[in-house]
N, C-alpha and C positions, 0 to 999 in steps of 0.2 A: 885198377883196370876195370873193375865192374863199373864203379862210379862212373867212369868215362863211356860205358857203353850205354849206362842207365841215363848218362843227361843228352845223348846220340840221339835217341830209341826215342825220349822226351822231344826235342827239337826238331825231329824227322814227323812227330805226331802233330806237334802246332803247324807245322809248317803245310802240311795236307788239311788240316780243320782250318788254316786260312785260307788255300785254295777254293775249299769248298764250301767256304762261308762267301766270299768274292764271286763266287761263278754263281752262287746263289742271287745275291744280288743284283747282279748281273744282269741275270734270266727276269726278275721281276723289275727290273730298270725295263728289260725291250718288251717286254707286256704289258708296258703302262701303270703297271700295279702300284709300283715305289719310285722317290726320284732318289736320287744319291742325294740329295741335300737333304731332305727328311728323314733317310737312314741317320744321316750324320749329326744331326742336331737329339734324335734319339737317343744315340750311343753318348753325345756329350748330356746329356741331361742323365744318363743311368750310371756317368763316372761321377758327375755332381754329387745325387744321391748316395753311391757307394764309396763315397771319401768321406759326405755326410755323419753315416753311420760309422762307418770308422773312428771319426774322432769321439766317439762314445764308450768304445770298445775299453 
């Protein structure tokens, strides 16, 4: 029963750190600052890198 509350507790926490990574970006999409496509080519260039080093591991 803990298990089940501990991976609850877990997936209630990703799920608000994605809201509030999304509204983040969001906000600097309608500021001009970012476009969504240069977040995204970002994020795939730092999973490239971190598969990289994984196969090192």
């Amino acid at each position: 029963m803990v298990k089940e509350k501990e991976i609850e507790e877990l997936k209630e926490e990703i799920e608000l750190l994605d809201d509030m990574l999304s509204a983040l970006v969001e906000l600097l999409e309608e500021k001009g600052v970012l476009r969504y496509e240069e977040w995204e080519k970002k994020i795939k260039e730092k999973i490239k890198k971190s598969e990289k080093l994984k196969r090192f591991d």
